[in-house]
N, CA, C and O atoms as a GROMACS GRO file, in nm:
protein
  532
    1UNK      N    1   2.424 -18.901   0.568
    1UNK     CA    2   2.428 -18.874   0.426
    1UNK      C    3   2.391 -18.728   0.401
    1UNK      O    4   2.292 -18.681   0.457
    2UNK      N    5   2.476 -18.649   0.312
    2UNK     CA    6   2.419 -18.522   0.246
    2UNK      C    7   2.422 -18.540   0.152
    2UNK      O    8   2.481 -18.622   0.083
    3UNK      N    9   2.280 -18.372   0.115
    3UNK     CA   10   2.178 -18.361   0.042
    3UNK      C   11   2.198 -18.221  -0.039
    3UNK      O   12   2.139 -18.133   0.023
    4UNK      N   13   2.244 -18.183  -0.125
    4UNK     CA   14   2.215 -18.056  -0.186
    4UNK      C   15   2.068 -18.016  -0.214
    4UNK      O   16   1.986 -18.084  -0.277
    5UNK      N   17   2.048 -17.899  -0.160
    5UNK     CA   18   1.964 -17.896  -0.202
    5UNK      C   19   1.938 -17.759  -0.256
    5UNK      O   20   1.989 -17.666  -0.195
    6UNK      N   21   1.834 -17.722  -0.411
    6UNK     CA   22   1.874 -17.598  -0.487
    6UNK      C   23   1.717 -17.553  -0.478
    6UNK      O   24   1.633 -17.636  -0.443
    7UNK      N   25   1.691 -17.457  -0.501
    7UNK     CA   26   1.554 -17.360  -0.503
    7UNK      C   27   1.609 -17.248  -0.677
    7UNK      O   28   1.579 -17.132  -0.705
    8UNK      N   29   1.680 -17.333  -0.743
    8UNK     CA   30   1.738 -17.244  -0.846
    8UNK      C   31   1.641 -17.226  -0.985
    8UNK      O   32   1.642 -17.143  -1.076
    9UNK      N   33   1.543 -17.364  -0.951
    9UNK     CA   34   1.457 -17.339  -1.077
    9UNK      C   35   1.334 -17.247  -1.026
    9UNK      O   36   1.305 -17.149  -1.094
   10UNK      N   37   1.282 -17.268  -0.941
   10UNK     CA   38   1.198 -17.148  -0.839
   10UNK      C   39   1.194 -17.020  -0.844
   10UNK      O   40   1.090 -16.955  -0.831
   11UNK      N   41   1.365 -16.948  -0.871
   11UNK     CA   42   1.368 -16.860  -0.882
   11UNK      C   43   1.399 -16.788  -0.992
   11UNK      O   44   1.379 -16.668  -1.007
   12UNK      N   45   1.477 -16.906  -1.109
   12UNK     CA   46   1.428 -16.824  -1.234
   12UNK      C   47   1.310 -16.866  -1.333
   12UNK      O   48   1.297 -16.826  -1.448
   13UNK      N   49   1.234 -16.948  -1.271
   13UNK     CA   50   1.076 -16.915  -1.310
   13UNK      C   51   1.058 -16.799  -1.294
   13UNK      O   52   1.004 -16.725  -1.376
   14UNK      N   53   1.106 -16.766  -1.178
   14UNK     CA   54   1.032 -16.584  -1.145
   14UNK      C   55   1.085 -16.527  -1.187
   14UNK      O   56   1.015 -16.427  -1.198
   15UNK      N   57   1.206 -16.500  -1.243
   15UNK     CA   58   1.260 -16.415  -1.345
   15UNK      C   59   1.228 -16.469  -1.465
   15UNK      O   60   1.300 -16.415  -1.549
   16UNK      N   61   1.171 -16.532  -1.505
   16UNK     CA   62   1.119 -16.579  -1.665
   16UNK      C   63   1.241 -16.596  -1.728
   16UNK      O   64   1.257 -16.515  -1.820
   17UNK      N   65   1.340 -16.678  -1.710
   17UNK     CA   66   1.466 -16.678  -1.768
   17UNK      C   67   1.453 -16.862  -1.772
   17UNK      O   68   1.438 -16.946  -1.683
   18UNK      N   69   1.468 -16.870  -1.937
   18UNK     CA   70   1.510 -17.018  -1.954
   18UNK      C   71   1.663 -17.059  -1.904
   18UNK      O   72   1.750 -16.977  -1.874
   19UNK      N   73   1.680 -17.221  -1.901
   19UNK     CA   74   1.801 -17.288  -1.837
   19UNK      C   75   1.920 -17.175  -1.939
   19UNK      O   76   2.000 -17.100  -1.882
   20UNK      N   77   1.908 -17.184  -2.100
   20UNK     CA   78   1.991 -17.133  -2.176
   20UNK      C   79   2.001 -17.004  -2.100
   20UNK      O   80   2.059 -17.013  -1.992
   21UNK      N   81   1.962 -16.899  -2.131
   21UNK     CA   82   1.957 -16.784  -2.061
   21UNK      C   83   2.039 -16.749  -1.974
   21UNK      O   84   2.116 -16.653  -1.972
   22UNK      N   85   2.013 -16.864  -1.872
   22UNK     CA   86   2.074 -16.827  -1.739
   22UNK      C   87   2.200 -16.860  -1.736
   22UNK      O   88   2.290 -16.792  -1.686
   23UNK      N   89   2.213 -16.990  -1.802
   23UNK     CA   90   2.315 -17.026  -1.834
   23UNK      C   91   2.458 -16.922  -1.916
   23UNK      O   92   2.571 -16.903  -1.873
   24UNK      N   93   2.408 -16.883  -2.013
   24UNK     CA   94   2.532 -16.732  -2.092
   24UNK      C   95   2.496 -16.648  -2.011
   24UNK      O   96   2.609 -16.642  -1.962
   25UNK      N   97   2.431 -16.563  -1.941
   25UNK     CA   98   2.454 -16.477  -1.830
   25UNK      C   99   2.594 -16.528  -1.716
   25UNK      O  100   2.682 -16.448  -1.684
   26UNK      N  101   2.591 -16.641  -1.678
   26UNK     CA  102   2.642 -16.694  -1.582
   26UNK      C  103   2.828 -16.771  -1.646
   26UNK      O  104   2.932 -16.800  -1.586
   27UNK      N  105   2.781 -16.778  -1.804
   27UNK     CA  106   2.896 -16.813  -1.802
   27UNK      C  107   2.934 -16.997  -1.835
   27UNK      O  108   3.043 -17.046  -1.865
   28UNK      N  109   2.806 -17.065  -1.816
   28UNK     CA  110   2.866 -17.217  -1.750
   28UNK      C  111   2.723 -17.328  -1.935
   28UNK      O  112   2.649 -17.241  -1.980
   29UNK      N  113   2.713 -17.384  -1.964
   29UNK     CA  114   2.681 -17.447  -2.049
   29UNK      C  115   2.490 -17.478  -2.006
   29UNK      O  116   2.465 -17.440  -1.891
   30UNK      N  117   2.446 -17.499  -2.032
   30UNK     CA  118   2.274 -17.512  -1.998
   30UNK      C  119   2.306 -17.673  -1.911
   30UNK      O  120   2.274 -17.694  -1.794
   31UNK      N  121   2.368 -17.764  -1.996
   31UNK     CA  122   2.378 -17.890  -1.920
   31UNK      C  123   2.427 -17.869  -1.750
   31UNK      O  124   2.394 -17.961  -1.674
   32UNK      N  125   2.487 -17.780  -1.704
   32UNK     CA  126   2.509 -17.750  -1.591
   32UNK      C  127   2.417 -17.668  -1.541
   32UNK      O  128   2.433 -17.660  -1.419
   33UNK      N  129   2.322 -17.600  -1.582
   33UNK     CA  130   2.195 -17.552  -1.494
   33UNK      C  131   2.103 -17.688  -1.488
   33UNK      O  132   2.056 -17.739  -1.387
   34UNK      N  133   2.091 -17.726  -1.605
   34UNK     CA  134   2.012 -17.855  -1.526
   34UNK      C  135   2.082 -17.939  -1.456
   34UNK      O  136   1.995 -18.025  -1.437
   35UNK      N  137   2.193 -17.985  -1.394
   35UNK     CA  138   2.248 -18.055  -1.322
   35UNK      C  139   2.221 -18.017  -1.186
   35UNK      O  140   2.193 -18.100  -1.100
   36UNK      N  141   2.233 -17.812  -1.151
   36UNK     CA  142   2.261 -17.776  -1.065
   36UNK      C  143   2.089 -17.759  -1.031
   36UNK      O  144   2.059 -17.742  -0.912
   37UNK      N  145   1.992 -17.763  -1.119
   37UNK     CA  146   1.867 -17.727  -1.077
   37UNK      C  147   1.807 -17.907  -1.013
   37UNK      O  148   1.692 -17.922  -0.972
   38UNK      N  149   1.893 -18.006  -1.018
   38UNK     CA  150   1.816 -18.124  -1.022
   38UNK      C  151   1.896 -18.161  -0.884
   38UNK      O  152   1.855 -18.258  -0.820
   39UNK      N  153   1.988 -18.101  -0.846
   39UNK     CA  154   2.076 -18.139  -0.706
   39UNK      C  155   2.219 -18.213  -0.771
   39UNK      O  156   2.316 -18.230  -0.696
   40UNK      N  157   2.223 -18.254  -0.909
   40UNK     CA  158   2.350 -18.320  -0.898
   40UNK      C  159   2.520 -18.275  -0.945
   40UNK      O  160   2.621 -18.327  -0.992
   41UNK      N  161   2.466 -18.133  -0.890
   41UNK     CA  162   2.643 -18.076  -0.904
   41UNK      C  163   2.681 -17.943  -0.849
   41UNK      O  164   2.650 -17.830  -0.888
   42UNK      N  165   2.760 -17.982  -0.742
   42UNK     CA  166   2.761 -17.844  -0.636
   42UNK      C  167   2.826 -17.753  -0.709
   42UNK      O  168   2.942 -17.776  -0.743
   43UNK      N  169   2.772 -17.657  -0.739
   43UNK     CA  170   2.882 -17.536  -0.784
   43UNK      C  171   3.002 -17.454  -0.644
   43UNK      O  172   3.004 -17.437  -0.522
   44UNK      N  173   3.097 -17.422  -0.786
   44UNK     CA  174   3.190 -17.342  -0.726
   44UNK      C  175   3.103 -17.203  -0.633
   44UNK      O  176   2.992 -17.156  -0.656
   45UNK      N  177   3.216 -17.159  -0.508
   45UNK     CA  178   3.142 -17.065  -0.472
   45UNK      C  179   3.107 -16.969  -0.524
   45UNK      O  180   3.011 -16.902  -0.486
   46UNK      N  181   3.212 -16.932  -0.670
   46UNK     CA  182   3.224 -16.806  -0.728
   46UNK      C  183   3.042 -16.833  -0.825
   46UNK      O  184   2.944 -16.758  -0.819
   47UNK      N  185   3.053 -16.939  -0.888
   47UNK     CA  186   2.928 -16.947  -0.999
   47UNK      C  187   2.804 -16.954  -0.905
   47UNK      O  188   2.701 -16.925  -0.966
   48UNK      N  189   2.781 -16.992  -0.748
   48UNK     CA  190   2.642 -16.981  -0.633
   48UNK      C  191   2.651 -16.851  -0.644
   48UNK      O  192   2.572 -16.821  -0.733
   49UNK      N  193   2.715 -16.732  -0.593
   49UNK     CA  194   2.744 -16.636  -0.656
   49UNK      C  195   2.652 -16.580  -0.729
   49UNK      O  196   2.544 -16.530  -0.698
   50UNK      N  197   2.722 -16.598  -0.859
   50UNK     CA  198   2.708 -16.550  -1.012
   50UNK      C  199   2.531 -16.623  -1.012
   50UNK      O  200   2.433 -16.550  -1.002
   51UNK      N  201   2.525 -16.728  -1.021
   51UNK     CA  202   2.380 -16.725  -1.026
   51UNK      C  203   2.296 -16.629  -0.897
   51UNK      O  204   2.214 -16.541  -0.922
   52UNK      N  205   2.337 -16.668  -0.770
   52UNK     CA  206   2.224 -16.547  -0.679
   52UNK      C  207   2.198 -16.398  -0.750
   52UNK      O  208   2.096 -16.332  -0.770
   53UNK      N  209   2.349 -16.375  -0.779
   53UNK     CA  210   2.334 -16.237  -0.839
   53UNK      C  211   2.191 -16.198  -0.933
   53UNK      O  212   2.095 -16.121  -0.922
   54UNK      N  213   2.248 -16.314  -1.043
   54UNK     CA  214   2.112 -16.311  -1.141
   54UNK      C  215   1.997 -16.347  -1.137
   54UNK      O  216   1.921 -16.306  -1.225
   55UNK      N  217   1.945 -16.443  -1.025
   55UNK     CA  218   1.837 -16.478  -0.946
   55UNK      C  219   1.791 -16.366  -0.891
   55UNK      O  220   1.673 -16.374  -0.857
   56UNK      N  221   1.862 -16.231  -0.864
   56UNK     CA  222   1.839 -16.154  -0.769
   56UNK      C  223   1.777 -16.220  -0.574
   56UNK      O  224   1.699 -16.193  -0.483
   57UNK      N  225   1.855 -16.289  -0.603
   57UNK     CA  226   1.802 -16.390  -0.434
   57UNK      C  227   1.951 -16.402  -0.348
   57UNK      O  228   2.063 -16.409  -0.399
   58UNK      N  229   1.926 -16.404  -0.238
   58UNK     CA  230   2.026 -16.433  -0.137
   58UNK      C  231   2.104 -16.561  -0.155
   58UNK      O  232   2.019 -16.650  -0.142
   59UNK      N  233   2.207 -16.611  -0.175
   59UNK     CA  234   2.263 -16.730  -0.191
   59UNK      C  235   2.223 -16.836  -0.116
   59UNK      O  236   2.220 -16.949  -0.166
   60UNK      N  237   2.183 -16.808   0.036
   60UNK     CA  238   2.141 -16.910   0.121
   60UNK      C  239   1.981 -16.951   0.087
   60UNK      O  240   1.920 -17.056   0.110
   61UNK      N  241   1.935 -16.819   0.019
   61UNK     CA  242   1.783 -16.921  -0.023
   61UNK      C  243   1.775 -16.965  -0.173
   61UNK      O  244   1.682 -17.021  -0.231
   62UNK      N  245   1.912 -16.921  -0.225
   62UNK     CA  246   1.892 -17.082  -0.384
   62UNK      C  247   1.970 -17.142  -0.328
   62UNK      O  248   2.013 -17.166  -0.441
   63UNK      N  249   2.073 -17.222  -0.227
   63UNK     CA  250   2.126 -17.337  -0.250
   63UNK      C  251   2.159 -17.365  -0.091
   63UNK      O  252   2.203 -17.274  -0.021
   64UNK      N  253   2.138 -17.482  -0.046
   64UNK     CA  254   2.172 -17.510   0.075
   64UNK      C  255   2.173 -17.665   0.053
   64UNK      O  256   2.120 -17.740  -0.030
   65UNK      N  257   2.278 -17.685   0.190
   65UNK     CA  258   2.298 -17.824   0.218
   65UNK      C  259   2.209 -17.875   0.298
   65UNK      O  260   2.135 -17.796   0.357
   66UNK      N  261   2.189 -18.059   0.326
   66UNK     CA  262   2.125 -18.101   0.427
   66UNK      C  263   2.238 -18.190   0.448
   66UNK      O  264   2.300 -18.247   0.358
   67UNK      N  265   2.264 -18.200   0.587
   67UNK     CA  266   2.356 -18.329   0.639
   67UNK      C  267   2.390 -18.324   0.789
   67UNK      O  268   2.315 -18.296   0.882
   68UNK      N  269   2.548 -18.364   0.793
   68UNK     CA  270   2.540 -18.324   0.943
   68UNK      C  271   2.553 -18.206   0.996
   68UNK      O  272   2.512 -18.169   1.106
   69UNK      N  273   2.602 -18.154   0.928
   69UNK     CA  274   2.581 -17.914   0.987
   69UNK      C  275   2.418 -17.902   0.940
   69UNK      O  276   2.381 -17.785   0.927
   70UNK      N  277   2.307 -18.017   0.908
   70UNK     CA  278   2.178 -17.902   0.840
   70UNK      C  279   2.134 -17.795   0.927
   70UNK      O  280   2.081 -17.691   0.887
   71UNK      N  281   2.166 -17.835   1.092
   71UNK     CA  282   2.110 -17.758   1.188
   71UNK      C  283   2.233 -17.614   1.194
   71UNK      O  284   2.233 -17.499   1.236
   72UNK      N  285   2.290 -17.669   1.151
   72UNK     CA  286   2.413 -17.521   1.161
   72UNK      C  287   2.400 -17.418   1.060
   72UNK      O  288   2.402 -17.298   1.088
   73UNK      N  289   2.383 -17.474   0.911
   73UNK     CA  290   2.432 -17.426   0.824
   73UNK      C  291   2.539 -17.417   0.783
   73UNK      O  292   2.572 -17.326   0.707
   74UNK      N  293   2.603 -17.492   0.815
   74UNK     CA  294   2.806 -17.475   0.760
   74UNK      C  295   2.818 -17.523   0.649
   74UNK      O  296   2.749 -17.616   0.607
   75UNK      N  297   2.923 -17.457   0.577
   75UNK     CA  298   2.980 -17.476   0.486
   75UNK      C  299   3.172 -17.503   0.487
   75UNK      O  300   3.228 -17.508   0.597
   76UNK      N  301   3.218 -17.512   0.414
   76UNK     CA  302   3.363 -17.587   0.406
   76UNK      C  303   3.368 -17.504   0.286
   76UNK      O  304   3.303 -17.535   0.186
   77UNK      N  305   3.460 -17.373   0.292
   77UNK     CA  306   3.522 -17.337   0.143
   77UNK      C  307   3.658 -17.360   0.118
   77UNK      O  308   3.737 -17.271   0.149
   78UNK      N  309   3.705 -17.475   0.062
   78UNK     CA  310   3.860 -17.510   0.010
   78UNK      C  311   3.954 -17.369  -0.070
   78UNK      O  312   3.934 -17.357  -0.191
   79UNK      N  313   4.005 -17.317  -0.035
   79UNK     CA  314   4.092 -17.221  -0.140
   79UNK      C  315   4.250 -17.262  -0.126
   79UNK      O  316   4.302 -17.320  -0.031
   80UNK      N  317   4.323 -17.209  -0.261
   80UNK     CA  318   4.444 -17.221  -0.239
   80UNK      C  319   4.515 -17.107  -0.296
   80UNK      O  320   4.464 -17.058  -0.396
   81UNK      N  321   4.655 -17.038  -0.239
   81UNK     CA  322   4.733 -16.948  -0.304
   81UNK      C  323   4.783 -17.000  -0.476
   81UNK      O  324   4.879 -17.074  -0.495
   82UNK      N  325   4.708 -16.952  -0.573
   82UNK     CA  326   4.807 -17.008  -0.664
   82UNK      C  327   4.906 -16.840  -0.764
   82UNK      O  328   4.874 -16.730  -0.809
   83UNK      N  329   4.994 -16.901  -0.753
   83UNK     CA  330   5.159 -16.834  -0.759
   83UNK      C  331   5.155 -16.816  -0.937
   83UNK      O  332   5.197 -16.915  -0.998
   84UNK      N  333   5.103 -16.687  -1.028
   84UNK     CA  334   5.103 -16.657  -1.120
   84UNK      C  335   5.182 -16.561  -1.159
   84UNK      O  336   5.190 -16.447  -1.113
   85UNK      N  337   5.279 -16.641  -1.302
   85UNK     CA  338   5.374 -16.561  -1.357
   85UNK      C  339   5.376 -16.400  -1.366
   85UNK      O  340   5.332 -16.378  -1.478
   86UNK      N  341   5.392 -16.328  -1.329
   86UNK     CA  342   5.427 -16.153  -1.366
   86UNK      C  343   5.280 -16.111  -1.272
   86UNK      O  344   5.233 -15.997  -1.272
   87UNK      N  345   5.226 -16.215  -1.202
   87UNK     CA  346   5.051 -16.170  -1.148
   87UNK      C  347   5.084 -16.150  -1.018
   87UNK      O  348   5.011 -16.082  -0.946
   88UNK      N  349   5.213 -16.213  -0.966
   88UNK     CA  350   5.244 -16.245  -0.785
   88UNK      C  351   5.131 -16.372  -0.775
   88UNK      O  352   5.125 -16.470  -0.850
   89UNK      N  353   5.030 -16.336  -0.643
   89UNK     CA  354   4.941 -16.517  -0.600
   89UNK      C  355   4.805 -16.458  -0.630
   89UNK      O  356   4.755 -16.346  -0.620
   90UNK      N  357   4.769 -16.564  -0.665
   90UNK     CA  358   4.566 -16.530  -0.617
   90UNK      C  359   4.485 -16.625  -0.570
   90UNK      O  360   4.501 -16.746  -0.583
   91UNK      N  361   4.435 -16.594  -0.538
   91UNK     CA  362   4.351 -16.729  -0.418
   91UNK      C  363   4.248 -16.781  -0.507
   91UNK      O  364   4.178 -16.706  -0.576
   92UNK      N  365   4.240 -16.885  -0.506
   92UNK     CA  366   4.139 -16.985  -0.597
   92UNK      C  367   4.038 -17.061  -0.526
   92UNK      O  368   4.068 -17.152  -0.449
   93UNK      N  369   3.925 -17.025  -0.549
   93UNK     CA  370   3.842 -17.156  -0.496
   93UNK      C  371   3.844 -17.270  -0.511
   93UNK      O  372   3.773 -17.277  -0.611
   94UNK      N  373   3.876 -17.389  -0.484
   94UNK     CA  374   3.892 -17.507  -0.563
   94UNK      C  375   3.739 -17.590  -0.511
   94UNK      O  376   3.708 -17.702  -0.551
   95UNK      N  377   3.666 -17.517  -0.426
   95UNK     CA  378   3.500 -17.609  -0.369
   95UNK      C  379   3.466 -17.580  -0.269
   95UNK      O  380   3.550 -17.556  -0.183
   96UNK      N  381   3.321 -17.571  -0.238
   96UNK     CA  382   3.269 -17.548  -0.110
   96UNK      C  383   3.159 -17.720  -0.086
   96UNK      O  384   3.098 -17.801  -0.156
   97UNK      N  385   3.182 -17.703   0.018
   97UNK     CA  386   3.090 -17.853   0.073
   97UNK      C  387   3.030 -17.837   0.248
   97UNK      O  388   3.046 -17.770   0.350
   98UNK      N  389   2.967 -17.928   0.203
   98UNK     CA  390   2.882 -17.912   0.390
   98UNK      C  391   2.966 -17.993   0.502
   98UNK      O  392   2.934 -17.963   0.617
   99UNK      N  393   3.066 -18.089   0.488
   99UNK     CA  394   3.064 -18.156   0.552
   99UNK      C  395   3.211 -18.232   0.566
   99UNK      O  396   3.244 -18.311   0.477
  100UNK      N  397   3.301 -18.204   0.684
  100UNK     CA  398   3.488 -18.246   0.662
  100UNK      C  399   3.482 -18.382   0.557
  100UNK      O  400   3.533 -18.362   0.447
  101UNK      N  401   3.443 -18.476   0.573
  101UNK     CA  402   3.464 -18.585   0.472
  101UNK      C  403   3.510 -18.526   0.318
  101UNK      O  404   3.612 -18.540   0.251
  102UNK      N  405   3.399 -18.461   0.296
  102UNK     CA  406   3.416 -18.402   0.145
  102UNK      C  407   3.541 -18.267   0.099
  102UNK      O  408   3.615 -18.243   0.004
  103UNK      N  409   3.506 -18.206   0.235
  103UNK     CA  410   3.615 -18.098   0.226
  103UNK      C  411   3.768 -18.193   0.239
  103UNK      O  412   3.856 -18.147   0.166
  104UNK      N  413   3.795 -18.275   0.294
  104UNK     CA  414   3.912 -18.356   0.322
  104UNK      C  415   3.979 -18.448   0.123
  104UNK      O  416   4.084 -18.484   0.069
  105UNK      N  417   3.843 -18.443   0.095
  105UNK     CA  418   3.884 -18.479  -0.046
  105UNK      C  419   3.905 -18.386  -0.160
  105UNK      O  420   3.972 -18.417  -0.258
  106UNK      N  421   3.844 -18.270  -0.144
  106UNK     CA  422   3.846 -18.177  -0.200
  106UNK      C  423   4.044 -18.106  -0.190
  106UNK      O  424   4.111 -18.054  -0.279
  107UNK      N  425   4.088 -18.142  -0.010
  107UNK     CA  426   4.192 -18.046   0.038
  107UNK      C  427   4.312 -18.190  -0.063
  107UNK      O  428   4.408 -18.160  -0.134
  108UNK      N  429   4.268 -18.316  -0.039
  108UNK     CA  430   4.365 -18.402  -0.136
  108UNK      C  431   4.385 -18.375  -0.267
  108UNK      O  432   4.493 -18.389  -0.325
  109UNK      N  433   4.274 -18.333  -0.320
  109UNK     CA  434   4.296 -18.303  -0.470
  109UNK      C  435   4.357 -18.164  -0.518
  109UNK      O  436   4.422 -18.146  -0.621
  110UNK      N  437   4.328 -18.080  -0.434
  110UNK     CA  438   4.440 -17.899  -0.420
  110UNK      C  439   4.567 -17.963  -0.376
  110UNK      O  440   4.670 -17.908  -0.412
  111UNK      N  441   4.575 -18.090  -0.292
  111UNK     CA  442   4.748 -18.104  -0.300
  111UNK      C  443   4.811 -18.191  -0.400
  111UNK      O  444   4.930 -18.184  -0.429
  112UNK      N  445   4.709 -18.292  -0.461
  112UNK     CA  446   4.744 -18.351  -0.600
  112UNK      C  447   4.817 -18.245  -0.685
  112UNK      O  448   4.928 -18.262  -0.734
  113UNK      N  449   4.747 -18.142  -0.696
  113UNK     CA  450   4.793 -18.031  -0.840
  113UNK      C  451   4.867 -17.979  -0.749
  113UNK      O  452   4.837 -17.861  -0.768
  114UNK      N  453   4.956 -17.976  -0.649
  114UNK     CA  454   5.084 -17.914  -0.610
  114UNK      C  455   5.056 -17.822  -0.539
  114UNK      O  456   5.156 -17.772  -0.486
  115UNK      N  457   4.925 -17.756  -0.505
  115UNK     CA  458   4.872 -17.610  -0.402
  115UNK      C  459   4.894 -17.711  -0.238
  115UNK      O  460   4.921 -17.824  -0.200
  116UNK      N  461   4.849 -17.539  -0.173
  116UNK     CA  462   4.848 -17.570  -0.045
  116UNK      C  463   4.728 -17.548  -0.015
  116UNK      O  464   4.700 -17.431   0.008
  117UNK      N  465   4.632 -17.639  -0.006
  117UNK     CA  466   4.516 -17.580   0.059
  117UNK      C  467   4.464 -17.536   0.174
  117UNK      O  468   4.483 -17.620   0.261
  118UNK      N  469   4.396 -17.427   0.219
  118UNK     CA  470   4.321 -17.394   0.353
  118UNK      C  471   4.177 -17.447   0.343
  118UNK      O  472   4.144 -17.516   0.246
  119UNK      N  473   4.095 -17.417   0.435
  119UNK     CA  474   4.000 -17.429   0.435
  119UNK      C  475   3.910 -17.349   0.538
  119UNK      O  476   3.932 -17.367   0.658
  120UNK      N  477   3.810 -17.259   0.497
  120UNK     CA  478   3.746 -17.185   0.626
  120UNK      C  479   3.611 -17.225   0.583
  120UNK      O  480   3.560 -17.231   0.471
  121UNK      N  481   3.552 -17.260   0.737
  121UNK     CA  482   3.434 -17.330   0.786
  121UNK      C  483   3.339 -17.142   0.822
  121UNK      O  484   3.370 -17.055   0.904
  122UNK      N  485   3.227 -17.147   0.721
  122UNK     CA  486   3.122 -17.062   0.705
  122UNK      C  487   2.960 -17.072   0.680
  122UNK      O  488   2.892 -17.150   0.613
  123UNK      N  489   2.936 -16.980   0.749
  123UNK     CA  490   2.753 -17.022   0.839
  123UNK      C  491   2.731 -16.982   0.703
  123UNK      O  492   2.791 -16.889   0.649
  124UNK      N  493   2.620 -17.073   0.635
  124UNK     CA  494   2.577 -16.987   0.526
  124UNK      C  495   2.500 -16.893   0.526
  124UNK      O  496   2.482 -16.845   0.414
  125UNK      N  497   2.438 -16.838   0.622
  125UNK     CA  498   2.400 -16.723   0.613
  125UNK      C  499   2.507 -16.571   0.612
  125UNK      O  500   2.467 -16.455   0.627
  126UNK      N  501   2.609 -16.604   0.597
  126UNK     CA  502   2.696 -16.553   0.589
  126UNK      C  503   2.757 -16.510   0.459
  126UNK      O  504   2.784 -16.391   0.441
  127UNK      N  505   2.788 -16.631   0.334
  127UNK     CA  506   2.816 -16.617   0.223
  127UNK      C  507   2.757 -16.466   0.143
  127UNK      O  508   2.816 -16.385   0.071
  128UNK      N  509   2.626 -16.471   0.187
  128UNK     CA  510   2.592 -16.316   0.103
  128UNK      C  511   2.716 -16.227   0.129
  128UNK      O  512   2.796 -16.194   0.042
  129UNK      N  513   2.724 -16.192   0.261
  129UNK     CA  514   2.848 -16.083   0.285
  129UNK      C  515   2.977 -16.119   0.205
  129UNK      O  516   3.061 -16.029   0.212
  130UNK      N  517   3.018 -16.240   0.123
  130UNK     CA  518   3.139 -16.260   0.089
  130UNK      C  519   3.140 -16.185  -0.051
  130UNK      O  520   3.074 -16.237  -0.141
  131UNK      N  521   3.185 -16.108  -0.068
  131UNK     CA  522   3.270 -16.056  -0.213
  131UNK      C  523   3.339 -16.082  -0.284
  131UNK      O  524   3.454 -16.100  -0.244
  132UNK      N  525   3.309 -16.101  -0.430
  132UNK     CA  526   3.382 -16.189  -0.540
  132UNK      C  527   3.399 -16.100  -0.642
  132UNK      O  528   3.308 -16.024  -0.675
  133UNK      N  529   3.555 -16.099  -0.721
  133UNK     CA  530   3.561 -16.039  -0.811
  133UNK      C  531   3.524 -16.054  -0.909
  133UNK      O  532   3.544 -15.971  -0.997
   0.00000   0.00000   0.00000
């Protein structure tokens, strides 16, 4: 069985930033910081991200998995090319997860909506180095 697990209220205690707060900085509704501060909703990679940023903390120490990679640290990031009018393609995150079961449902539902999904398997200590526009 996996476990999300978040250090997200931890760290904006220490920035003195209420759920609201963090929440319009970031973009996403307050009901989703408390979801994501209580374990029950993995964020996209782009919004782990967007909150570390504003946490000022490394991504791997607000949010990590426990399961069968806990000893690895792996992660599963689903993306797909999606093909925009007068834009050419852009790659979309459609989810990151710890563990093939979930990534395997994640890659069904990018082919439900008609994408092709990939998927690259990443140490989370790694994610800091990833760059998001």
């Amino acid at each position: 069985m996996s476990a999300f697990v978040t250090r997200m209220k931890t760290y904006r205690e220490k920035m003195n930033l209420t759920q609201e707060e963090l929440a319009g900085r970031v973009g996403v509704r307050r009901e989703t910081i408390v979801r994501l501060e209580k374990g029950r909703y993995n964020p996209s990679l782009k919004l782990a991200a967007d909150i570390s940023r504003e946490l000022q903390a490394p991504i791997e120490a607000v949010f990590e998995f426990e399961g069968r990679n806990a000893g690895r640290n792996l992660c599963y990031i689903i993306t797909a090319d999606i093909h925009k009018e007068n834009c050419g393609a852009e790659t979309e995150i459609f989810g990151v997860c710890d563990n093939e079961s979930d990534a395997g449902r994640i890659m069904e539902m990018v082919r439900e909506k008609g994408y092709t999904p990939a998927v690259d398997r990443v140490e989370m200590n790694q994610l800091s180095d990833i760059r998001l526009r």
